[in-house]
C-alpha positions, 0 to 999 in steps of 0.5 A: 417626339419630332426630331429637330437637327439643331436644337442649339440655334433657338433663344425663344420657346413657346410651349403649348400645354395640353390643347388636347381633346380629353381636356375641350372636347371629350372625356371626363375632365373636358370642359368646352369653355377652354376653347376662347383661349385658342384664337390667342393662342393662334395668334401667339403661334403665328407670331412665334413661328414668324419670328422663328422660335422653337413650338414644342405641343405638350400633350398629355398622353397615358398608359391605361393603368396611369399611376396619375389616375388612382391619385386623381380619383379615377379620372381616366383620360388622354389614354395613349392612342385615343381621339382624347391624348391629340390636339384639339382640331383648332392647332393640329394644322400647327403641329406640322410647322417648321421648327415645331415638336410635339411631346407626350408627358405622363404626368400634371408636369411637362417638366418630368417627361424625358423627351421635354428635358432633353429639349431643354437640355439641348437648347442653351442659347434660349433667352426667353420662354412662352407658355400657353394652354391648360390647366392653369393651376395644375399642368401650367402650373407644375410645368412653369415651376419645374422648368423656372427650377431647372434654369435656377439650378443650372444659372440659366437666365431665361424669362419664362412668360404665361399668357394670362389670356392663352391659358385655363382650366376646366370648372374654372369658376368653380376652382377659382381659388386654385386658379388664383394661387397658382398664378400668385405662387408663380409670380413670388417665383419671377415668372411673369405672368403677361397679357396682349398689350401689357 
């Protein structure tokens, strides 16, 4: 993880879920339509870095024998040192922004990695978070639920955002209904789903 002196100095986050290479470009789980998110995403980094907001890049990053793979049918993918686990082409110029993190996770939840939630724990003036990426039903998903708990069981309140149109998933006609039942489950748990000029 990239080390920032002071955390404590940000009130907005956007995070960027898994932009990586295993899931647009290569590797079983890849799917290269994910790519007509990232000149959204583009945008939404530019603006955040502009207004000085904490960028943290999520990149999901495994050991070879993951235990995640065995409970995904073998999928093995964003092994540690591969082409796979690094941001697509189209953001790494954005990893080496000011005020900007990036952090590996082992698992489908951002929320589980011990350097996210030091992060977290160490930013306890942000008022509002943004989040973009994939997969929308599975690593966005699990992400934005666990990080709206986090603040609930600490009564923090923050207004957590995904950008319908900054996020997908791989298939994604195919596992509409997932896709669908994720974005409903998270708006029953107040995070708002938000799209450019709504």
């Amino acid at each position: 993880m990239t080390k920032i002196k002071n955390l404590e100095i940000y009130e907005n986050i956007l995070i960027i879920v898994d932009m990586v290479n295993g899931f647009v470009e290569e590797g079983v789980l890849h799917d290269k339509e994910i790519k007509r998110v990232i000149p959204r995403q583009i945008e939404l980094i530019k603006e955040a870095h502009k207004n000085g907001s904490l960028i943290i890049f999520i990149k999901d990053t495994h050991d070879e024998n993951a235990t995640e793979f065995k409970r995904f049918n073998g999928t093995k993918h964003c092994v540690r040192g591969t082409r796979e686990a690094e941001v697509v082409e189209e953001l790494k110029p954005f990893e080496k922004l000011k005020d900007t993190i990036s952090i590996e996770k082992n698992s489908t939840s951002f929320m589980e990695s011990p350097d996210f939630r030091k992060v977290v724990h160490k930013t306890p003036t942000v008022k509002k978070v943004d989040i973009v990426g994939c997969c929308t039903d599975i690593c966005d998903f699990n992400g934005a639920m666990g990080l709206a708990n986090y603040y609930d069981e600490w009564n923090r309140k923050v207004t957590i955002n995904v950008h319908e149109d900054a996020i997908a998933t791989y298939s994604e006609m195919m596992r509409k209904e997932y896709v669908d039942a994720a974005k409903l489950l998270m708006k029953q748990q107040g995070i708002k789903l938000v799209k450019k000029n709504n």
